[in-house]
N, C-alpha and C positions, 0 to 999 in steps of 0.2 A: 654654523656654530654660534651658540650663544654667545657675547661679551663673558667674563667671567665675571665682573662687579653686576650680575643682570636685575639688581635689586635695584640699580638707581636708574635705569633703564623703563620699570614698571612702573616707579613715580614717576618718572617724565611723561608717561604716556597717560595718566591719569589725569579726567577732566576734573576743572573745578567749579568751585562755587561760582566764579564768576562768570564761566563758560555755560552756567547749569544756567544763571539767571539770563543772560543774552538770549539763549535757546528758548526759554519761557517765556521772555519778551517778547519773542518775535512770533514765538505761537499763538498766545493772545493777541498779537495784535492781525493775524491772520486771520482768527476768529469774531473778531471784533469785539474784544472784552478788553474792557478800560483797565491801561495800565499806562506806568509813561511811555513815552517814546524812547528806543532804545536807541541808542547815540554813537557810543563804540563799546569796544571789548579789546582790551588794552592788556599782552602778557609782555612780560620781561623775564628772559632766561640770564639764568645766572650757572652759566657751564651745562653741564649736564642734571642739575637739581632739578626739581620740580620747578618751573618758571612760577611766579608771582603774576595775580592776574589782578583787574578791575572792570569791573562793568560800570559805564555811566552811560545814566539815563535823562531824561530832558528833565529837567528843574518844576515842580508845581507845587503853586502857595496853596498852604492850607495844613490845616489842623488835622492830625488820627481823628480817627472815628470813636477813639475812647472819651479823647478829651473835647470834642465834638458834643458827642451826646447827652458830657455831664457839664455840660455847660449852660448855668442859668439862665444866662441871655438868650440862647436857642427859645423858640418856643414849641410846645406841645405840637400842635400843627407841622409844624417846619421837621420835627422828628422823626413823625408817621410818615414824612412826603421821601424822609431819606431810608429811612427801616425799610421803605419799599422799593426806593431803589438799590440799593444794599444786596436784599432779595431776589432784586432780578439777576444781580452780578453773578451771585452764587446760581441762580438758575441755569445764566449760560456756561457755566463750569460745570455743572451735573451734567448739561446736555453735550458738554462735547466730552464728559468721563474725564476731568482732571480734578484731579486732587491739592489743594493746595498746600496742606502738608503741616503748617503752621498758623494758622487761620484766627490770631489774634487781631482785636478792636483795632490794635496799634500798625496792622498790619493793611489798613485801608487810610487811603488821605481822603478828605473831604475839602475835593480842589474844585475850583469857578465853575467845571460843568458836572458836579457829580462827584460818587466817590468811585476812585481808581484801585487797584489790587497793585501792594509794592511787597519785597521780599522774597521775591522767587526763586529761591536758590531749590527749593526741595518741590515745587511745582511736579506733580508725575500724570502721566497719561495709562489709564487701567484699559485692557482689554477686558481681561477676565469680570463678569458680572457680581460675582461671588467676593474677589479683592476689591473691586471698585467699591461695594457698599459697604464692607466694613473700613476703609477708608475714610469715607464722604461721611459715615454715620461719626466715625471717630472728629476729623473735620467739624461737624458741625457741635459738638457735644464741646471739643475746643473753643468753637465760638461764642456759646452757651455760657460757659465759666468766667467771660470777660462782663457780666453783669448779674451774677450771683447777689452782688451789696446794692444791684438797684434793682428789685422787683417788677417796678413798671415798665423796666426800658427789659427786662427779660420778658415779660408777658407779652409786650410788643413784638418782640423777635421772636420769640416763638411763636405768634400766630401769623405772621408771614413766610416763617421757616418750616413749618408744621408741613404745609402740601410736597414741598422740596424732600 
């Protein structure tokens, strides 16, 4: 027989955001697509509530990728070197069909070896051919709109997101 309160029973059993990011952590990092090191995944229950969760991930210095690209000191060269690799990130995401869900500038560090993928709470894995592209297409069109005010740094990304 059911509890009778089974309404606080269904939240209890409901994963969160911090279980969703750990799980994405550890997937990428199976795959080998740069993100930090996942560290722990920390809940605390409070009776029968939903527990309170956190995910912490290993610390790396460095600037988004927004504020990365609009930075005068950068120079042209050194942009093109990371638009490309940026690129290839998003490559190995197409190729193993995840979606990242939320796929802003701000959502990439530009840390000592590269830029890494951070904010994986909505990270999802497509079987279907047909969900997966209108996904990745939405995904990218997301990423597209984080340089609408700078023309060049969009013509840039779109010709190494163009084949993707």
């Amino acid at each position: 027989l059911a509890p009778r309160n089974c309404g606080l029973w269904v939240i209890s059993l409901r994963r969160g955001r911090a279980f969703a990011s750990w799980e994405a952590a550890q997937r990428l990092a199976f795959f080998g697509i740069a993100t930090p090191r996942p560290v722990a995944l920390v809940r605390l229950r409070r009776g029968r509530l939903r527990p309170l969760g956190y995910y912490v991930s290993e610390y790396l210095p460095g600037p988004d990728a927004m504020s990365w690209f609009r930075d005068p000191a950068v120079d042209w060269a050194a942009k093109q070197a990371m638009a490309v690799r940026i690129a290839g990130l998003l490559g190995q995401l197409k190729v193993e069909r995840l979606v990242h869900g939320d796929l802003k500038a701000t959502n990439f560090l530009i840390g000592p070896d590269g830029p890494v993928l951070i904010d994986l709470d909505v990270l999802r894995h497509y079987r279907s051919d047909r969900r997966f592209s209108r996904a990745w297409r939405r995904d990218l069109a997301r990423f597209a709109r984080n340089w609408t005010d700078q023309p060049e740094l969009a013509r840039l990304f779109a010709g190494h997101l163009a084949p993707l």
